[in-house]
PAMI-38832 format. One record per residue (C-alpha): y, z, x. Coordinates in Angstrom, 3 decimals, padded with zeros to 6 digits, m for minus. Each point is the difference from the previous one (the first is absolute). Layout:
N
@v->Y w->Z u->X
...
This chain:
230
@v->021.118 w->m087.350 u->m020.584
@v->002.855 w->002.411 u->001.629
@v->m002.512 w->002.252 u->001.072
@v->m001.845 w->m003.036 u->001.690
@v->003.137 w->m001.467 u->001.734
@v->000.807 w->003.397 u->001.296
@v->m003.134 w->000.283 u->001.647
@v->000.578 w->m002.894 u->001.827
@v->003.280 w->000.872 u->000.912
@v->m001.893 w->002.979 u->001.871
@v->m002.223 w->m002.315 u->001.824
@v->002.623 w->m001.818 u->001.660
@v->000.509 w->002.188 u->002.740
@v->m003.737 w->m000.732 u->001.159
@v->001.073 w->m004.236 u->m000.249
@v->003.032 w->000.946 u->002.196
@v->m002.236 w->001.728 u->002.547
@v->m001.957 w->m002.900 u->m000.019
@v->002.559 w->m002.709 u->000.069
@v->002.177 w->002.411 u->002.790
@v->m003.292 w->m000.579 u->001.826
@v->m001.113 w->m003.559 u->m000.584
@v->004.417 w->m000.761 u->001.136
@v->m001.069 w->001.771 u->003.249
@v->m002.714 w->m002.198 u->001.237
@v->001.296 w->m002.755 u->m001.422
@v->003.754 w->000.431 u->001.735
@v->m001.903 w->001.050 u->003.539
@v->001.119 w->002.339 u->002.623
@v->003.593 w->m000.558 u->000.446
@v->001.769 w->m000.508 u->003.645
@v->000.809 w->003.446 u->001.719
@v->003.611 w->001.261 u->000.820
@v->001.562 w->m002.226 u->003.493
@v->m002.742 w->m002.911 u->m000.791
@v->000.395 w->m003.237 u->001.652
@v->001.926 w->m003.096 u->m001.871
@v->m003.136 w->m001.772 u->000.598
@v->m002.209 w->002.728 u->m001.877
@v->002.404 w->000.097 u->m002.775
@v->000.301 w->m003.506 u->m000.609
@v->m003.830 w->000.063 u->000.018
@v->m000.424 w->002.398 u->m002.719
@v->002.827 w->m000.673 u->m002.078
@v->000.029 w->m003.931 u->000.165
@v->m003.364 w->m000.479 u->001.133
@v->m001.243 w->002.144 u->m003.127
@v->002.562 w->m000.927 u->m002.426
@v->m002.152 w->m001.122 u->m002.809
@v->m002.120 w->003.215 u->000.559
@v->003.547 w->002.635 u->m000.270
@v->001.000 w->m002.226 u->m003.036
@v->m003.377 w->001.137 u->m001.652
@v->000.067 w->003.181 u->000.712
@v->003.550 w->000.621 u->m001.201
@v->m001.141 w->m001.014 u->m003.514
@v->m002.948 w->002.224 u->000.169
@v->002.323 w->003.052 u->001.321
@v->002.727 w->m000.894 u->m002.776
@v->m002.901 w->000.420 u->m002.482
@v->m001.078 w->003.191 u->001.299
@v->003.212 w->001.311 u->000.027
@v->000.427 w->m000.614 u->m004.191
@v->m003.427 w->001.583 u->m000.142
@v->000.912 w->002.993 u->001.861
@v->003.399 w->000.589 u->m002.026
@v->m002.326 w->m000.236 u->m003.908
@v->m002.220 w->002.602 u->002.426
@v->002.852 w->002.424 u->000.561
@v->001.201 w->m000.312 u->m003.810
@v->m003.814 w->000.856 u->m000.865
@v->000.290 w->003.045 u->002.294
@v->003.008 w->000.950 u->m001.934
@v->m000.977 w->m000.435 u->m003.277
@v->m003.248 w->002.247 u->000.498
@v->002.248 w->003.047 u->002.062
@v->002.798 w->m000.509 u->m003.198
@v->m002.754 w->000.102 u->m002.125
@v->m001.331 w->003.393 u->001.765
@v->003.433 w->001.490 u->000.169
@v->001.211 w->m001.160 u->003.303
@v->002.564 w->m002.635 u->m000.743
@v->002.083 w->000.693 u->003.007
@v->m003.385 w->m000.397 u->002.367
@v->000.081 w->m003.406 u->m002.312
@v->003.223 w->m000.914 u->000.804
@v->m000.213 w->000.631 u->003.892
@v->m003.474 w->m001.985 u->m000.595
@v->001.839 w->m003.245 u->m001.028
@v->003.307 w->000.426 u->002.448
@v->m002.434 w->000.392 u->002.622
@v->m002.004 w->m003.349 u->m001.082
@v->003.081 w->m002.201 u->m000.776
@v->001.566 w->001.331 u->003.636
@v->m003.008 w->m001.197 u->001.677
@v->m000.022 w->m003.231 u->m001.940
@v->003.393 w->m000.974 u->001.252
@v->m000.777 w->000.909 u->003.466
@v->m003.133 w->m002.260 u->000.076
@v->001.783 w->m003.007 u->m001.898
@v->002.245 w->000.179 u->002.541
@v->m002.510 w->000.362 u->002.923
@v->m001.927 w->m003.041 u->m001.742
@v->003.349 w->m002.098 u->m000.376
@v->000.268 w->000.184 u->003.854
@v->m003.327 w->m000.872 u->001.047
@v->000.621 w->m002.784 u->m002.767
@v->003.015 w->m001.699 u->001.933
@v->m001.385 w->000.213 u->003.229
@v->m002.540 w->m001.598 u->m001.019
@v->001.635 w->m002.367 u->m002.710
@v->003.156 w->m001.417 u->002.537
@v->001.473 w->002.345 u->002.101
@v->m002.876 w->000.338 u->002.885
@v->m000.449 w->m004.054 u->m000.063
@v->003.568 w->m000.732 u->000.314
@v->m000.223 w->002.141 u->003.580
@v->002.542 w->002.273 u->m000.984
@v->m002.306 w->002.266 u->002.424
@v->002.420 w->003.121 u->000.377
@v->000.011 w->000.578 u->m003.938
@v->m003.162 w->m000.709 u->m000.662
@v->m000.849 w->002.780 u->002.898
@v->002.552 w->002.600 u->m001.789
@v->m001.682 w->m000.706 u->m003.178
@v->m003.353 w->000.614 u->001.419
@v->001.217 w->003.483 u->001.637
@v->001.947 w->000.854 u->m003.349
@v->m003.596 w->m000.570 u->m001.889
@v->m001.311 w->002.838 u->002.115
@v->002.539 w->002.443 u->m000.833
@v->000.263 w->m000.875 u->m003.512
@v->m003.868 w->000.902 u->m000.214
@v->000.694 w->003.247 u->001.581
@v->003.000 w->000.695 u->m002.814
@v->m002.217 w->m001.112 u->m002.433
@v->m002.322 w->003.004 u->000.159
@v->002.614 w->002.457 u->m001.361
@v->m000.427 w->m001.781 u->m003.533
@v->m003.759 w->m000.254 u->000.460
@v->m000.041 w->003.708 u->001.046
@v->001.901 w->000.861 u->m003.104
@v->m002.186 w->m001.615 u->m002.228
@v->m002.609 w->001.668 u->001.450
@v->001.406 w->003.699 u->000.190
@v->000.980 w->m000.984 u->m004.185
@v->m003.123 w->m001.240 u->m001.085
@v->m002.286 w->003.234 u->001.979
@v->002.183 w->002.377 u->m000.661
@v->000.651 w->m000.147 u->m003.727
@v->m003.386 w->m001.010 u->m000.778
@v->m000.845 w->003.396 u->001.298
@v->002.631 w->001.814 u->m001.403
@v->m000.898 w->m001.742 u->m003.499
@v->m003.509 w->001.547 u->000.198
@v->m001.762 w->m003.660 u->000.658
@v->m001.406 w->000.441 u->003.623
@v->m001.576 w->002.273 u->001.908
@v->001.528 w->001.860 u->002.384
@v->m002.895 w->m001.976 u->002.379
@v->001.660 w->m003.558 u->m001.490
@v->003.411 w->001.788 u->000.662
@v->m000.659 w->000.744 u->003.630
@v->m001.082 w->m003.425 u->000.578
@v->003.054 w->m001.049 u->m001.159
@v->002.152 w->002.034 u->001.988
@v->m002.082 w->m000.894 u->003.150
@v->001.092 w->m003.680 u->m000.873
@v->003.890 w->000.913 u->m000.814
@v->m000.421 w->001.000 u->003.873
@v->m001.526 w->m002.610 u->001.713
@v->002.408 w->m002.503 u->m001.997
@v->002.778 w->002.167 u->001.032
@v->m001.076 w->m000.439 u->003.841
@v->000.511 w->m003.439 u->m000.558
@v->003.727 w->000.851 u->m000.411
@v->000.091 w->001.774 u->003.351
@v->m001.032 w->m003.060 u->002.459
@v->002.993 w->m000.984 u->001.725
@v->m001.417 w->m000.224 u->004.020
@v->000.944 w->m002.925 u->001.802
@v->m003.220 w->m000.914 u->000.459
@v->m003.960 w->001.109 u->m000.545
@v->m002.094 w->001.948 u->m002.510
@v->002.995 w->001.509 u->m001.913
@v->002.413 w->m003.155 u->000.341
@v->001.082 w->m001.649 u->m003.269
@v->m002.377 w->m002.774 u->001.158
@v->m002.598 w->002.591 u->001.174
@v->m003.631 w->000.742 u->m001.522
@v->000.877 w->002.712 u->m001.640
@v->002.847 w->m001.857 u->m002.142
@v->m002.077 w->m003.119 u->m000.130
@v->m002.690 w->001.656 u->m001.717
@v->m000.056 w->003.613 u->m001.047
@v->002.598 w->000.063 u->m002.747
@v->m000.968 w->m003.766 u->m001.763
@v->m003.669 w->001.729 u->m000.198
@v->001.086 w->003.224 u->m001.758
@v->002.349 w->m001.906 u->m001.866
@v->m002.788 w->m002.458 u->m001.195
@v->m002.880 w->002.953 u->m000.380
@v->002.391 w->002.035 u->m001.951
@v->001.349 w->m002.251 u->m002.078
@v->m003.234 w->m001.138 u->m001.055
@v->m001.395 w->003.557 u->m000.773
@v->002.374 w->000.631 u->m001.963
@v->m000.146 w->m003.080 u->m001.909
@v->m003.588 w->000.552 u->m000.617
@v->000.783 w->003.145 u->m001.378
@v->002.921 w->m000.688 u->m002.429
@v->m002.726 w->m002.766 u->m001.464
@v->m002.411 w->002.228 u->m000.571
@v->002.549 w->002.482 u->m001.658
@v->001.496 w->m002.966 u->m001.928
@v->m000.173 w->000.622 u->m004.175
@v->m002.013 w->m003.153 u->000.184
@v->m002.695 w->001.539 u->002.425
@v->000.057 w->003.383 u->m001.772
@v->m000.803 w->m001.588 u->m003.864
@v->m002.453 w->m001.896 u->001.501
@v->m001.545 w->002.726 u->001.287
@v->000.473 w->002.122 u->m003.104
@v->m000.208 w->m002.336 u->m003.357
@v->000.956 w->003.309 u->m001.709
@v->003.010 w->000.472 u->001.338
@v->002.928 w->m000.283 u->m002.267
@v->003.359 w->m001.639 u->001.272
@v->002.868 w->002.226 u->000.508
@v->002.831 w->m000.703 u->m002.740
């Protein structure tokens, strides 16, 4: 039964790639920085049943990425890499406060403070969510850098698997570096929009996948011969 619930412990980072993904379209694409009143007040108030939503789909993806980063940690601890582990869940309960807070804003805008006109704040708060996204990243990188790099110091990826995961530890840590005032490498740019959630999602998900398959569940299965360890 342990060896069951662990296994779906592991599979929880693939639900919180999902969920992270079904909060996306469901939440929309947010205002830019300098928006009008009358674009904000069209998104957040006009939409406000569909940011409610979303919120409670992102606050359960969050929880499902957190029992994903204790799965990660458990399996590098288990390999000999308990301080990889470690970093593994500081990294996933970092981003988890970053993104309850991001959610908590979009929340009140679109809960009371956008329809009460209190248009200045609710345009701060909007800017504030793009550079808490940006700051988010760091966490997000972490986890990343954690989960590649003692997997492949614990023997349990190829150094193939390993450079893939270093490619994405990258490309999430470009996300941290776009501060222009405005265009491709803004914090409300393409690049920020999109490249980092996708690694983050793609990655996550991977290695998800792969802690399952590694579970002890997955491995007695596959061996009925197998004798637990003591």
């Amino acid at each position: 039964m342990s060896s069951s619930w662990e296994r779906n412990f592991r599979g929880n980072g693939l639900i919180a790639a999902v969920l992270f993904l079904a909060g996306y379209i469901v939440y929309g694409i947010q205002p830019k920085v300098g928006v009008t009143a009358t674009k904000l007040v069209s998104f957040y108030d006009g939409d406000r049943t569909r940011i409610l939503v979303s919120a409670v789909i992102f606050g359960f993806a969050v929880l499902c990425l957190m029992w994903f980063s204790v799965a990660l940690a458990s399996e590098l601890r288990d390999n000999g890499k308990g301080g990889w582990g470690t970093a593994a869940v500081a990294a996933g309960a970092a981003f988890g406060v970053v993104f309850i807070v991001l959610t908590a804003l979009r929340a009140g805008l679109a809960y009371s403070i956008t329809g009460a006109g209190n248009t200045p704040v609710t345009s701060a708060l909007n800017d504030l969510q793009w550079v808490l996204r940006v700051i988010g990243w760091f966490p997000i990188a972490m986890l990343v850098m954690a989960g590649s790099f003692g997997l492949w110091r614990a023997g349990s990826i190829s150094n193939g698997a390993f450079a893939a995961g270093a490619a994405a530890l990258a490309l999430v840590l470009l996300g941290t570096t776009t501060w222009a005032t405005h265009g491709f490498w803004a914090p409300d740019g393409a690049y920020a929009r999109v490249v980092p959630a996708a690694v983050m999602l793609i990655w996550i998900a991977a290695v998800s996948v792969f802690l399952t398959r590694n579970s002890p569940a997955t491995l007695t299965t596959q061996n009925p011969m197998a004798i637990p360890a003591a």
